[in-house]
C-alpha positions in Angstrom: -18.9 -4.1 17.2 -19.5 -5.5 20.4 -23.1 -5.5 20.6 -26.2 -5.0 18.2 -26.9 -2.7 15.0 -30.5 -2.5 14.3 -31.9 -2.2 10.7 -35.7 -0.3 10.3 -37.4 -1.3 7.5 -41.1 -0.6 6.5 -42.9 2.6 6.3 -40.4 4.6 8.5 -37.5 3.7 6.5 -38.8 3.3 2.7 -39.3 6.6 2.5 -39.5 9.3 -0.1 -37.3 12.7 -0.1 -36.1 12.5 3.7 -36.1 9.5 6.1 -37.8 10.5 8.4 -40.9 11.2 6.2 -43.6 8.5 6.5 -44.6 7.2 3.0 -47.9 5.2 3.8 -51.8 5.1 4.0 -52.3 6.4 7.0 -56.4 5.0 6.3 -55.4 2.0 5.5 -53.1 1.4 8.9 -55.4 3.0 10.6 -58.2 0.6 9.4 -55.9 -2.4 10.1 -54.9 -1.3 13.6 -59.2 -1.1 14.4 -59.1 -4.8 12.9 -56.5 -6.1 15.1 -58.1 -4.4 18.0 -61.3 -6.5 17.5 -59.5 -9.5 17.0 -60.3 -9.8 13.1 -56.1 -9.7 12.4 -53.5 -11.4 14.4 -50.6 -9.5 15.5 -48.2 -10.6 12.7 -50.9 -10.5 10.0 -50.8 -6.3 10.9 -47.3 -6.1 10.9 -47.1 -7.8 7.4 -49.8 -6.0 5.8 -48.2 -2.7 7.4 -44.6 -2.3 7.0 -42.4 -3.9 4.4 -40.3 -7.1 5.3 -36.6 -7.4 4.4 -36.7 -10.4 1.4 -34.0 -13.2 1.3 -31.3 -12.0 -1.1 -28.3 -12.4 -2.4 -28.5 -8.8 -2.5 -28.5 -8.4 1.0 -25.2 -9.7 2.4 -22.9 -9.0 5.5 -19.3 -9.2 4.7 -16.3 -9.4 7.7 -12.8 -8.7 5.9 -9.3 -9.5 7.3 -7.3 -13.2 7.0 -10.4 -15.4 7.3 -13.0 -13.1 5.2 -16.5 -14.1 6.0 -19.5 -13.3 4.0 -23.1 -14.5 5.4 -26.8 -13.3 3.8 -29.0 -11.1 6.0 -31.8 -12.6 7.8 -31.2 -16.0 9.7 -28.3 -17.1 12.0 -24.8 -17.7 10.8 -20.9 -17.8 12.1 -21.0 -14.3 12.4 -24.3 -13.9 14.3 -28.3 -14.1 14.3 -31.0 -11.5 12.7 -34.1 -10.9 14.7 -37.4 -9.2 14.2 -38.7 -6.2 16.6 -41.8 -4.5 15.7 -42.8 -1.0 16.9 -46.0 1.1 17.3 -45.8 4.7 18.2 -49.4 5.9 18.8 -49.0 10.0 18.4 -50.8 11.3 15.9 -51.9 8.1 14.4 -50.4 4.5 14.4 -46.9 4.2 13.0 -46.0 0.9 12.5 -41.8 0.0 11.9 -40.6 -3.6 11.3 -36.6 -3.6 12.7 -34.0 -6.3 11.8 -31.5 -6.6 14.6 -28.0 -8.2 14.3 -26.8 -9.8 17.0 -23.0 -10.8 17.0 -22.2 -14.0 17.5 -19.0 -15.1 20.3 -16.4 -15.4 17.0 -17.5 -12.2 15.8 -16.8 -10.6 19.4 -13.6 -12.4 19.9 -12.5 -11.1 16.2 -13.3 -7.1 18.1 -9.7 -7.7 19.8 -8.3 -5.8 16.7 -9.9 -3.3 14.2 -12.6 -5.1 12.5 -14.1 -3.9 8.7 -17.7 -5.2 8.1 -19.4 -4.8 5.3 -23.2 -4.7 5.1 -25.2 -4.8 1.6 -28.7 -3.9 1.3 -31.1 -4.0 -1.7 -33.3 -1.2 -2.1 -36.3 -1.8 -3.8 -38.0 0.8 -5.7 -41.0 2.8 -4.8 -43.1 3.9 -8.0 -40.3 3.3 -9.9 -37.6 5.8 -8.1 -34.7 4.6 -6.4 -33.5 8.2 -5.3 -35.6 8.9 -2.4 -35.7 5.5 -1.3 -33.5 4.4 2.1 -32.9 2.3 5.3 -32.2 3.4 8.9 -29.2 2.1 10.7 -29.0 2.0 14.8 -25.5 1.6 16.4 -26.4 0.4 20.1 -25.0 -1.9 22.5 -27.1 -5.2 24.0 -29.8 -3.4 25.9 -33.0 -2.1 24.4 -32.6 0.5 21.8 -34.7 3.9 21.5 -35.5 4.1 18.7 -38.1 7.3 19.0 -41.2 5.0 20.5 -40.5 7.0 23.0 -40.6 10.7 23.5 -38.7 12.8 25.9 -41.2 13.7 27.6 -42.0 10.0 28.4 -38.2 8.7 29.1 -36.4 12.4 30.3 -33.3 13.7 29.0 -31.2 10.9 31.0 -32.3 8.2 28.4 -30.5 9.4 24.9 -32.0 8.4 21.4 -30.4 5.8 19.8 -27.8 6.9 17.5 -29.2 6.3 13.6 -27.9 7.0 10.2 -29.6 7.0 6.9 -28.5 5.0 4.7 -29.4 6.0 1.0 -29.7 4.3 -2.5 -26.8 3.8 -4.2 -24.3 5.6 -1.5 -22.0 4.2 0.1 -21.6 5.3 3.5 -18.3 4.4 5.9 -18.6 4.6 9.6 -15.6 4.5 12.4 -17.7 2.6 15.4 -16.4 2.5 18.6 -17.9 0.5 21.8 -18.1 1.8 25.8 -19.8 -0.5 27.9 -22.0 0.9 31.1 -23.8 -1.4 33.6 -27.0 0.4 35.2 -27.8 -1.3 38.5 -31.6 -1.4 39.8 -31.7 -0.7 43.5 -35.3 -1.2 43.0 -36.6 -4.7 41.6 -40.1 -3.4 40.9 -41.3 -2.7 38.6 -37.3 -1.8 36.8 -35.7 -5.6 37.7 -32.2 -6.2 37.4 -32.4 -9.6 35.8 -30.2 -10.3 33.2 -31.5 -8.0 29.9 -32.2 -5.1 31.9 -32.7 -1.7 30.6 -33.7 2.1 31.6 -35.8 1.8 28.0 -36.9 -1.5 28.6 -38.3 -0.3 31.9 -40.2 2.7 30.9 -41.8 1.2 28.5 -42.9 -2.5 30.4 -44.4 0.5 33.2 -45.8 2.2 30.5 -47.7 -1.2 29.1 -48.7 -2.2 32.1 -50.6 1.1 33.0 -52.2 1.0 29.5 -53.1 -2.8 30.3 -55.0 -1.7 33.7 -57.0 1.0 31.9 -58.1 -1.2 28.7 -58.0 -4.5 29.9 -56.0 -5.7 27.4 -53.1 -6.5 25.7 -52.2 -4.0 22.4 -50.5 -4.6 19.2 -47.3 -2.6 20.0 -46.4 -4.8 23.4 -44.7 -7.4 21.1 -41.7 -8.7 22.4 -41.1 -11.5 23.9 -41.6 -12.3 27.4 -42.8 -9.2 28.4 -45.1 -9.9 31.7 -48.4 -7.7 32.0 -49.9 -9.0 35.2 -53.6 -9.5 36.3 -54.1 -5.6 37.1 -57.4 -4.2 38.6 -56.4 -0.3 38.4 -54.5 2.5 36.6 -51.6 2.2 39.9 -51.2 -1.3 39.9 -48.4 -1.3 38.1 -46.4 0.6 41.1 -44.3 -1.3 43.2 -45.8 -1.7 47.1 
């Protein structure tokens, strides 16, 4: 486990049937995504009305087995590692918000990687009209760079960027999984507008051109260009974005 699992939650992973079916008021988003756009909801007020949040619970535990058995709650930092938030917003066919909880390993938790490591995650699942049975999470495996996690199509990334691998993970199954790590470096030759500061990714990349195109042709900054740091510069046209 030498680099991040990502946990969806919200309407793409509370789902009913199959989890990849969308279980949410596609007026009511809709409405809330006009809102945001006008200024009438801040960024984080969308997100919380839209997609379900992952509660503090004792329910909701990672475990590490072995000599020194370590067991830490989801959400926060620990010895073990730190949660973060990621929110995404796929515009075809309507908004789709999704609220991700990402696990970052801490440096014990790499070191313990040496040898075979079990780790056991927990998850509550709460019910959705009263029915647990068509209820479930989504699980990433990726390493440390940006994850795809369907935001973008193939169309928009090409068949050289794969989708992130993802399992379901249903009510009231346990699921095992054998996880193995292979570490590749991409070097960018070019340092606009794909940089090869530390963090770098081919995903990343696509999608920080793709905002910054958007940002030349409405001016503004949308509710899906949420993470941290990402720089949108003063741009005056749609080509702007291109490197000299």
């Amino acid at each position: 486990m030498d680099g991040p699992v990502t946990i969806v939650t919200g309407e793409a992973s509370f789902v009913s049937g199959d989890p990849r079916i969308h279980l949410q008021d596609r007026k009511f988003v809709n409405s809330s995504l006009r809102r945001t756009l006008a200024g009438e909801l801040s960024v984080e007020e969308f997100y919380n009305l839209t997609t379900l949040q992952l509660m503090l619970s004792e329910t909701n535990r990672l475990k590490v087995y072995g000599r020194r058995p370590i067991a830490e709650p989801v959400t926060g930092s620990g010895v073990l590692g730190t949660w973060r938030e990621r929110y995404y917003l796929s515009l075809r066919e309507g908004a789709w918000p999704t609220r991700c909880f990402t696990f970052q390993p801490s440096a014990y938790l790499n070191n313990r990687t040496n040898n075979v490591l079990r780790i056991q995650l927990l998850l509550g699942v709460p019910p959705l009209f009263g029915n647990y049975k068509g209820v479930s999470y989504r699980l990433y495996f990726h390493g440390p760079d940006e994850p795809n996690l369907g935001d973008l199509s193939t169309p928009e990334h090409g068949r050289t960027v794969p989708k992130t691998v993802e399992v379901a993970l249903r009510s009231r199954i346990n699921g095992r999984f054998v996880v193995t790590v292979a570490l590749k470096k991409l070097a960018s030759l070019r340092r606009r507008p794909c940089r090869g500061e530390p963090g770098y990714s081919l995903t990343r990349c696509l999608k920080e051109c793709q905002w910054r195109r958007l940002a030349a042709l409405t001016g503004c900054r949308l509710p899906h260009m949420t993470y941290p740091g990402v720089f949108l510069p003063d741009t005056r046209g749609p080509l702007d974005h291109l490197p000299p």
